[in-house]
N, C-alpha and C positions, 0 to 999 in steps of 0.2 A: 314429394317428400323423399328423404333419403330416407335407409334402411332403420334408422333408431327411431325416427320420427315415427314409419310407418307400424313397428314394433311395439314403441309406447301408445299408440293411437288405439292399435289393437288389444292390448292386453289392457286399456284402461275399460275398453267400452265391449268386446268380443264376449259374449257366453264360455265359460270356461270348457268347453267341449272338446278342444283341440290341443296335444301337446306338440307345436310347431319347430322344425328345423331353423336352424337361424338365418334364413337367408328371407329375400320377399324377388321376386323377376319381372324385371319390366320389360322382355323381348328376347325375340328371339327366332330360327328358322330351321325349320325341320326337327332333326334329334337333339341340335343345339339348343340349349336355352342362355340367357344373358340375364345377369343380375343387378341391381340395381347402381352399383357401383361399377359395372363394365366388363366384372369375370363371366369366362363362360364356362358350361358345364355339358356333358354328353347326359342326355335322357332318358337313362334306362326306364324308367317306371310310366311316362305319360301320361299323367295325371291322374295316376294309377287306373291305366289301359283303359283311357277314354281318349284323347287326343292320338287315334290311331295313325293321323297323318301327321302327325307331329306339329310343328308352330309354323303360322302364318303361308300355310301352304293356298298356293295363290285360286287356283281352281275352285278347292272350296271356298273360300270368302268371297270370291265374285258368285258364287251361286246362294249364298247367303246375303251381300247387297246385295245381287238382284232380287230376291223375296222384299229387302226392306224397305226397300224403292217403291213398292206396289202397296201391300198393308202387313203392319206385324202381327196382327191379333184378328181374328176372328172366332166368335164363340161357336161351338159345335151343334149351335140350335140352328148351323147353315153348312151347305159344303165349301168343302176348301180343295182345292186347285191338287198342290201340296202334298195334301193329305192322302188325298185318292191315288195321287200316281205312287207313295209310296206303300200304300196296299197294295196297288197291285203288284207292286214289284216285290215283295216281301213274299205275296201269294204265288206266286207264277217262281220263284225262285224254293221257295221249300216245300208246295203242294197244300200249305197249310190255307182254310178256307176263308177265316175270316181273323181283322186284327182289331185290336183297342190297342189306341195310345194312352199312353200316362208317363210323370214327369221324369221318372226313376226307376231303380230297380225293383225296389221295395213295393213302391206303387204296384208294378208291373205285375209281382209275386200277391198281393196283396188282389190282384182282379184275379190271377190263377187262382187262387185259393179257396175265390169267395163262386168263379165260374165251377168249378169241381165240385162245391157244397151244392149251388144251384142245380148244379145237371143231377145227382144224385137225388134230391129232394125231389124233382120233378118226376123221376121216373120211378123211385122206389118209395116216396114217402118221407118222414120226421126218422129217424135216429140213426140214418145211414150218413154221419158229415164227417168222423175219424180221418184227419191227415197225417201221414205218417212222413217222415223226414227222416235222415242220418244222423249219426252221431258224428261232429267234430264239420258239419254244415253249415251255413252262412246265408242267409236269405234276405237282411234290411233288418231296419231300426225303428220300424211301430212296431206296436204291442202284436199286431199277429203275426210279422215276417220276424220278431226277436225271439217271440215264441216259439215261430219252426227253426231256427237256429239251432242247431244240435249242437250246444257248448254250456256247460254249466256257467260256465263266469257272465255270463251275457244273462244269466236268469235272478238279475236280483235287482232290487233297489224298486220293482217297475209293480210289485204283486197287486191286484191279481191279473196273473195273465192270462190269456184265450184259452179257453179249455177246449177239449178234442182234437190235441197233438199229440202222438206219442214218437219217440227215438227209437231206432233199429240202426245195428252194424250193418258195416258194406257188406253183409252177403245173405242168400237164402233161407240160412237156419233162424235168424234173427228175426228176417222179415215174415217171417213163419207165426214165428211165433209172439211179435208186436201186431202183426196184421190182423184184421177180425173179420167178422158179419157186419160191424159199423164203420168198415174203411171205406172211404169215396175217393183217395186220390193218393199217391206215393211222389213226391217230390226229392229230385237226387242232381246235384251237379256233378256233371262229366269229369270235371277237376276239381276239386275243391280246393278252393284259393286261397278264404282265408286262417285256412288251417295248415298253411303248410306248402302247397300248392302240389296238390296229389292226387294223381289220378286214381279214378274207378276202375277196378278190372271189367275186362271187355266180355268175360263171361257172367260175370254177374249182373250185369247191364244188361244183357242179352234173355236171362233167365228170368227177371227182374220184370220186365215186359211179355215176356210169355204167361207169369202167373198174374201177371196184373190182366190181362187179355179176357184170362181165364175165365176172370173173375169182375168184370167190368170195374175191375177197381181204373180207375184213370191214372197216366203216368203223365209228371209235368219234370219238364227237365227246365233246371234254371238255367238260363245261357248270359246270364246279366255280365258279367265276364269273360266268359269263354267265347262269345259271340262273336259278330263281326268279323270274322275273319283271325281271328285273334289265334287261333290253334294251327292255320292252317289248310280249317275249313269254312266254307261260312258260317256253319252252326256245328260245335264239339260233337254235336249226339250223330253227324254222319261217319264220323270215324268210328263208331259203334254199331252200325249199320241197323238201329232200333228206327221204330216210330212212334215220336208223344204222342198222345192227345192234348198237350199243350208244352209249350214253350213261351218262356219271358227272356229278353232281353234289355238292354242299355248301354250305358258305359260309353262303349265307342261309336254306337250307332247313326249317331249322329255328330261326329267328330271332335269334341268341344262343347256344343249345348243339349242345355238336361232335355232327355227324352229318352222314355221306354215304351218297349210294346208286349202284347200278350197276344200271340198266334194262336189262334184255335183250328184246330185240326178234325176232319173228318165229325164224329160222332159230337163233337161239342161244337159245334157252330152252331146250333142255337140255345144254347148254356143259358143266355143272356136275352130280355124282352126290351122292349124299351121301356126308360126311365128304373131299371134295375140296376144299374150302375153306371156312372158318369165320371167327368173330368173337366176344368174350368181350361186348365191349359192342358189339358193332354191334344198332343198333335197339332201344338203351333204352329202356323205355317213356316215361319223362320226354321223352327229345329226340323220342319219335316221336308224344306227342302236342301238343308243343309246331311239329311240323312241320304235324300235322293240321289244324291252326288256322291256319299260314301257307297251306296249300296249297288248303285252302276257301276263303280271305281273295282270292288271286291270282284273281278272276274275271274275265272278259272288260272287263267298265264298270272294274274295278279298272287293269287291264293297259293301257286306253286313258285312262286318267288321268296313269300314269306315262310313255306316249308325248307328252302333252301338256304334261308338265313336260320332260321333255326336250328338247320343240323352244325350249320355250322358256329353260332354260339355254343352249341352243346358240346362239338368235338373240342374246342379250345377250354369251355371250363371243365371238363372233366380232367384233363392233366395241369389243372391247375394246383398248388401247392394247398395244404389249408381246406378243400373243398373235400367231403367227404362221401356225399349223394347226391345227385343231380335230378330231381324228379320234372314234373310236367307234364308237358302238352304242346308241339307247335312253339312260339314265340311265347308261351306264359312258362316261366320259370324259375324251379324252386331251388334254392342251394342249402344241404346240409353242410356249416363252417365248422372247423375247431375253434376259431373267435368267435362271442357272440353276434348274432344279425346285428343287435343295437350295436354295437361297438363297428361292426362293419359300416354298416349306413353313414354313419359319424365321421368315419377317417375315411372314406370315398366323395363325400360334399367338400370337406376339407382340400381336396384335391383335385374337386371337378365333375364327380361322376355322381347321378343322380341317383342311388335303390330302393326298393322298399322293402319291408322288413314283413314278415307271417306266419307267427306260431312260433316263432324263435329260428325262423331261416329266411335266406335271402331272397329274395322276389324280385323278378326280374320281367317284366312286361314294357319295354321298349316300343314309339312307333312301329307303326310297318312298314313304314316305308325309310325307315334308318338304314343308310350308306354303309358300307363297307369302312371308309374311311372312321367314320362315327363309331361303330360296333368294335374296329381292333385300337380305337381309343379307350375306349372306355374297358374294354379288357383291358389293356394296360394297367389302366391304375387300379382295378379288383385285382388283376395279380398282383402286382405291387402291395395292396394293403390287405392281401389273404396271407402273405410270403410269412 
């Protein structure tokens, strides 16, 4: 189908869920993408920082044919090959003791959530289940990951939602005084993404996890974007030098197919019994050996290459024209514009350069493995349409 065809196809038969760019891409390689009429584009955003090796990168797909070649599905009433070797790697790589897979992020926060009520119940009893989350936070789109979402515009349309969340600010006095006798677990992203893409200060992180300690309240750090190598490290919370008791991840994890995980750490590894929570497809062998091969790839000379592209995206768009703040983390970055994000986004597709747009600034989450050549392309035309 060409581009109208596959345009009317979608907007006749599609859930009105999405408001789409006008393009559709049928290939493409590395940070380049190709559209369906032959232009190409530099890939700032990755499928918003899931495709962390960018398109049709050969190593991963032959590690994923190889999985399809054997069997694509096996149900988790048996072991998977797959599946195990990326526990242990996930384990042996963060110290964390034991994992569940699930399809997505949301999923992923959606088993933290429900593991941190369980551990709490188990050890103190009924009225101890209180999760507390940030204001201007991001967690998924069922009712309990929308719930912990700390953004009023996300709380309507859906009532009634989960009860026993409550919101605190990024800092100590808040979570003081949101925190109770009924907290079981304090959920916080390192960055938060889709508000803007802003980091958490490193002392309140730090303080954060001392009074959680204190207090056995459990800290779950989302990493569904920050993950993966994405900032620089393999997981955002080591440049905070804290430790959860639980982490979720996705996104890039498995470079292109849905899959998320929930790491349990230390005191919650056995949060969970059996038949207390499941998943049909969590830890496909497809997505988990397509993650094996990200997660072997993520190694230390890897991780400080991607800190080296990042300073230097950072040093070029800070004396760019139009740009007013540069926030972030690593390779996830935020731009304060004097033109609107939407307006930006707009006139950089029109030109070639793919961005995404968060809370009204520019988002910039690129491969990790985007070229030099790639990365002073696609500045180009952002300077160009920031000027």
């Amino acid at each position: 189908m060409n581009f109208e065809e596959i345009k009317n196809t979608d907007e006749t038969y599609g859930a009105k869920t999405f408001s789409r760019f006008p393009v559709a891409f049928a290939g493409g390689h590395g940070a380049t993408l190709i559209d369906t009429a032959g232009k190409e584009y530099v890939d700032f955003g990755a499928g918003i920082a899931v495709n962390i090796f960018g398109a049709n990168d050969e190593e991963w797909k032959q590690a994923v044919i190889g999985q399809l070649n054997k069997v694509q599905h096996v149900s988790n009433l048996y072991y998977c090959e797959p599946q195990a070797e990326l526990m242990r790697l996930l384990c042996e790589r963060t110290g964390a003791k034991r994992v569940f897979f699930a399809n997505s992020g949301a999923e992923a926060n959606e088993c933290a959530f429900k593991a941190a009520r369980a551990y709490s119940f188990k050890k103190y009893g009924a009225g101890r289940h209180k999760i507390v989350t940030l204001k201007n936070s991001f967690h998924g789109r069922t009712l309990f990951t929308l719930t912990a979402t700390g953004q009023d515009a996300f709380h309507t349309l859906f009532d009634p939602f989960v009860s026993g969340v409550d919101y605190a600010e990024a800092n100590m006095a808040s979570i003081r005084k949101v925190a109770d006798r009924s907290t079981c677990a304090v959920a916080i992203e390192c960055v938060q993404g889709e508000s803007g893409v802003i980091p958490l200060d490193r002392e309140f992180v730090r303080a954060l996890e001392s009074y959680c300690k204190e207090r056995d309240i459990l800290l779950i750090v989302d990493e569904v974007q920050t993950g993966n190598g994405r900032t620089g490290k393999l997981y955002a919370y080591e440049h905070y030098g804290v430790s959860p008791d639980l982490v979720t991840t996705a996104k890039g994890i498995a470079g292109g197919l849905p899959l998320g995980a929930c790491l349990f750490f230390g005191k919650t590894e056995n949060a969970f019994a059996p038949g207390e929570h499941g998943s049909t497809f969590g830890g496909n062998p497809v997505c988990c050996a397509a993650a094996v091969n990200v997660v072997n790839r993520l190694t230390e000379e890897f991780l400080l290459e991607v800190q080296g592209k990042a300073e230097y995206l950072r040093a070029k768009l800070k004396g760019f024209d139009g740009v007013k703040e540069v926030t972030g983390l690593g390779m996830m970055i935020g731009l304060a514009t004097e033109k609107s994000a939407k307006e930006v986004a707009e006139a950089c597709l029109k030109k070639g350069l793919l961005v995404l747009t968060a809370h009204g600034r520019v988002r910039i989450v690129p491969p990790l493995t985007i070229t030099k050549r790639e990365m002073d392309e696609g500045l180009s035309i952002l300077k160009e349409v920031l000027k």
